[in-house]
N, C-alpha and C positions, 0 to 999 in steps of 0.2 A: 460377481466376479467377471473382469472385462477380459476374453481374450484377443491377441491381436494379429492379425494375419501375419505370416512368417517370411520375410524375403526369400528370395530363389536361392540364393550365396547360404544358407545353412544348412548345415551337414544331411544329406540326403541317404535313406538307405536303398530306393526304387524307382523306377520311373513305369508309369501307368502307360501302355497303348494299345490300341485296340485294331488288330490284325483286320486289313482290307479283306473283305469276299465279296463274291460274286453278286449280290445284292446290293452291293453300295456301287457309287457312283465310280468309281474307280473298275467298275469293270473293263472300259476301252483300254483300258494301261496295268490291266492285272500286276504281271509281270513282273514290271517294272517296277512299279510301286511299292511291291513287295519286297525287291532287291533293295530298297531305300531303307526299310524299315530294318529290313535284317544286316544293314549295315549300323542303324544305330543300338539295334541291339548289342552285335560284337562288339562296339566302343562302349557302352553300358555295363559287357556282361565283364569284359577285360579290364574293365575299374576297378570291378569287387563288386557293384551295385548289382542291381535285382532289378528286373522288368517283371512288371504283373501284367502279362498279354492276354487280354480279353481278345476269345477263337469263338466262333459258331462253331456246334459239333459237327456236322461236313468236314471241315477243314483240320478238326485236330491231327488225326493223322500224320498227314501232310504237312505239320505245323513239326510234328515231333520228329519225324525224317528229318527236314531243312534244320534242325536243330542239333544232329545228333553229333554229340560231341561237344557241345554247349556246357555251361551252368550258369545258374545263377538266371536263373528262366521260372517264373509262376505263370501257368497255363491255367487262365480261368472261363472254364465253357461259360459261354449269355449271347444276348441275342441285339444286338444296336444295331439302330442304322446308318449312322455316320460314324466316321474313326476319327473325329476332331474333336477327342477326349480333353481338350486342355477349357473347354467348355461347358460340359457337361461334367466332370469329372470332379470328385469332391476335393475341396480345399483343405489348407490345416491352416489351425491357430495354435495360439500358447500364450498361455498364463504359466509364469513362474517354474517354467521346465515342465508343463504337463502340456501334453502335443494333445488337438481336438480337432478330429473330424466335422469338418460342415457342407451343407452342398444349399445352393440357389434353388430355384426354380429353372427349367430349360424349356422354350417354347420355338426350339428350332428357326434362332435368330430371327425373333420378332415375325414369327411363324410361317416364314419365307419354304421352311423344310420341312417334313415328318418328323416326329421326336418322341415318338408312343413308345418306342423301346430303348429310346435315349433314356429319356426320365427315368427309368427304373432299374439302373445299370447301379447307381450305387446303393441304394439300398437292395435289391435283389443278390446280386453278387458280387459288391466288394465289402459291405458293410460284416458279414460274416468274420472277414478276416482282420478286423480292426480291432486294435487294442481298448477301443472309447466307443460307443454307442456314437454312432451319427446324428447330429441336430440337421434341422432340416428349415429354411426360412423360405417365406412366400412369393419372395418376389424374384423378377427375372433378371437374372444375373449372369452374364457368361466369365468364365473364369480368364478367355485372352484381355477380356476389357478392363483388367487390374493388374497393377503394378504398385510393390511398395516398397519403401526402404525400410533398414532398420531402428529408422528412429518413428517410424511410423505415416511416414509423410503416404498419400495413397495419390495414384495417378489415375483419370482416365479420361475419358472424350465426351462429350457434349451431343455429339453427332448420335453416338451409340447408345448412351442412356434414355436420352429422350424423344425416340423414336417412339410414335404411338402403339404401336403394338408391343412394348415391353413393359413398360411398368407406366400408363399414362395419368393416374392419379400424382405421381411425384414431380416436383419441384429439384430443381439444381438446389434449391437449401435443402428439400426432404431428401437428397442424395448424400448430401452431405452429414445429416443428420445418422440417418440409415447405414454410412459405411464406420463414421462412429458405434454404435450400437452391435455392429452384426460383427465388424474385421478388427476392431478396434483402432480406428484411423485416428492421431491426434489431429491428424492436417487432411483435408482434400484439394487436390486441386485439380479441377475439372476443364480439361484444353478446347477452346472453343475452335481451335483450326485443324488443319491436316487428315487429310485420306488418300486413301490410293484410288485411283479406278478400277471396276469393278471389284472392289472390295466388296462383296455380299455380306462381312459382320458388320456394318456402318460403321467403320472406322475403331476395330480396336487396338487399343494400345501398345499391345507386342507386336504391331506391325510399325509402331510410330518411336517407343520412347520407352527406355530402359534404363533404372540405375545402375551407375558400377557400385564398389561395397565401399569407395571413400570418395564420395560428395563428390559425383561424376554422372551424367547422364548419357547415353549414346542414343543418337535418333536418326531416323531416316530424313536424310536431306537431301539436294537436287544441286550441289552447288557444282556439278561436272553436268549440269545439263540445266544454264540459267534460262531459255526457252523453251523447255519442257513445259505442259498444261498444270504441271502439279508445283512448279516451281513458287511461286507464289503463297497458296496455301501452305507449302512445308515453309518457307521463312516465316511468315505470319507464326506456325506454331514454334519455329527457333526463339522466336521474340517473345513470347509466350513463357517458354521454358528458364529464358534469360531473367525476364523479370520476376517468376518467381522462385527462382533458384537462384540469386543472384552471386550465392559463393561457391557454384556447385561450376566443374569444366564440363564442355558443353564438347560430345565426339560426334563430327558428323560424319554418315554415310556416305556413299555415293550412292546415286539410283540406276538400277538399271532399267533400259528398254527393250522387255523383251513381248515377242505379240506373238499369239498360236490361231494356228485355222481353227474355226466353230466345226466345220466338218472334217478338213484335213489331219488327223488326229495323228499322224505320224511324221509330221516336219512342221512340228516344235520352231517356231521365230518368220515363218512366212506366211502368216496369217493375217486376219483384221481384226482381233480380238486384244488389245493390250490385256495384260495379264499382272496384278495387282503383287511381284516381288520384289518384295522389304530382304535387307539383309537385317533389321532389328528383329527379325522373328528369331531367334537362338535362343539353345537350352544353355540353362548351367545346372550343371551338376556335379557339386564339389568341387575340386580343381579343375576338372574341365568346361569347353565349353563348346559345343555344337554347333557349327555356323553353316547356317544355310548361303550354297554357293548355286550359279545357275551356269556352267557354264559360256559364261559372258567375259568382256572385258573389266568389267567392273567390280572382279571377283577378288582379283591381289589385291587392291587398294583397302576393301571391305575388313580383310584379313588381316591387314595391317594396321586398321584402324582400333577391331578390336585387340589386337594386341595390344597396343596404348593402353585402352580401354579397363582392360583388366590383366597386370602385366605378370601376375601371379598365378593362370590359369594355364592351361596346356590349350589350343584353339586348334579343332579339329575341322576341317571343312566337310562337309555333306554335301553332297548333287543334292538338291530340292527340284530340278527342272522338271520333272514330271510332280512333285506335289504340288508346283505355283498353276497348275493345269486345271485344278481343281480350287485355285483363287483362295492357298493357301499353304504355310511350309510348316517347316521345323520344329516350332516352338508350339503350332497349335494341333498335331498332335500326340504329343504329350504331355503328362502333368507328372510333377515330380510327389514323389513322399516324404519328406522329412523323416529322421529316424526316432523312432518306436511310437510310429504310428500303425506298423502291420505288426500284427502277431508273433513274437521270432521262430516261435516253432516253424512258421510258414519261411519266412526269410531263410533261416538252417536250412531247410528242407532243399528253396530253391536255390542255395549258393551249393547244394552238393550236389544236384544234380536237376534237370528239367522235370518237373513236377507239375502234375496235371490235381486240381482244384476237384476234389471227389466233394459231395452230400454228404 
């Protein structure tokens, strides 16, 4: 039985992400980051939808405070060390209306980070709450570096796959092979151009190149900045996308330029660091869609484009400028769930009220 990975655009009942503490890297911008998060939760929870918030015990507390008066809130104590869940965080497939848990291997982006308590977030504490037993495959995979549509076609980058520290036994054919087998891809196509700088995932996809749900792509492009370093690179992967999509409309970005101090960690844009923000990084979830915004000039145009883009959704802007700080937004950390993939007793639970994940 082949199942096959599910687009972003199907009916979703959760969004997974994993509350910043004091141990991850987000400690300079506690705060703030938190404010981010708890704003995409109130667009989440005001949906109807269900966030499963992986907390350290420390902070539950504190978590249940900032929430009171909420729902629609799964509070799962565990222990991770990055909150860039849209990587680590298990996938779903389907065959013939039966939704299936899967999860990659996670080696802390080609083993650039720690990942000792990445790796074992879904099977320790989310697999409990799954309607299907978790499958589990060997190789390294991160979840921002996939993109598919609903006819199957799968997107990702050249850059990210065959980096040697991730899977260096395989071939761009053994990838293709392999997304067949494991996501059930009818098509791969693997883009040999485009990244951002300092992008520390080697160029994944939800920073580059997203379907809409009829035969539309939106990508990060430079055409408001044709002397930019990256401008080049992102045409190369426009022509890339044109050729093999050739019936699909092509939405391009604008990009922004925004740079942060290495040390000055409190004025955000007068730095020497460029800082790798995509406005492709966006959730969709159901009729909405989460657009990471950075306070830039760049930000209406972005907003407008996704409207085009997808003219049937509600487009919600989010500040991302403190998560592009940490050389990454919106889209990567969260992962969506498709519906009845979690338990509903659990889902019940969290739509009436914030419910903490007991043994």
């Amino acid at each position: 039985m082949t199942y096959q990975l599910l687009p972003e655009w199907v009916t979703q009942e959760a969004v997974i992400l994993a509350w910043p503490h004091q141990q991850t890297d987000w400690a300079p911008w506690l705060q703030d980051t938190r404010c981010v998060y708890l704003d995409i939760i109130t667009h989440i929870s005001q949906s109807s939808g269900a966030v499963v918030l992986l907390v350290v015990d420390e902070d539950i507390a504190d978590v249940q405070q900032r929430l009171h008066g909420f729902t629609g809130v799964l509070i799962v104590p565990a222990q991770f060390n990055d909150t860039w869940v849209r990587d680590y965080g298990f996938l779903t497939v389907e065959h013939d209306g039966q939704v299936q848990p899967i999860e990659f291997e996670f080696n802390g982006w080609a083993e650039k980070y720690a990942a000792d308590l990445d790796t074992q977030v879904n099977r320790r504490y989310l697999a409990p709450l799954l309607t299907q037993p978790l499958i589990s495959y060997p190789e390294f995979v991160e979840g921002g570096a996939l993109e598919i549509d609903g006819n199957g076609h799968l997107l990702s980058t050249a850059q990210c796959l065959l980096h040697p520290q991730r899977n260096p036994q395989l071939t761009e054919q053994d990838y293709h092979a392999m997304f067949s087998r494991t996501l059930g891809a009818q098509q791969s196509t693997i883009l040999q151009h485009g990244h951002l700088e300092n992008d520390d995932t080697d160029g994944h996809i939800d920073t580059l190149a997203r379907f809409t749900l009829h035969q539309g792509i939106v990508y990060q492009g430079a055409n408001n900045r044709p002397t930019d370093p990256h401008f080049a690179g992102l045409e190369a992967m426009a022509k890339e996308l044109q050729q093999a999509f050739p019936a699909h409309t092509l939405f391009s970005l604008p990009l922004p330029h925004i740079m942060d101090g290495v040390e000055d960690v409190d004025n955000i844009g007068a730095g020497t660091e460029r800082l790798p923000a995509s406005y492709a990084n966006f959730l969709i979830f159901n009729d909405l869609i989460l657009a990471p915004i950075y306070g830039v000039a760049e930000d209406e145009e972005a907003l407008s484009v996704l409207t085009q883009a997808y003219p049937h959704h509600q487009i919600i802007p989010v500040n991302c400028a403190t998560l592009i700080r940490q050389y990454g937004s919106l889209h990567c950390i969260t992962m969506q769930v498709p519906q009845g993939v979690i338990k509903p007793e659990w889902i019940a639970q969290a739509l009436e009220q914030v419910t903490v994940v007991t043994a």
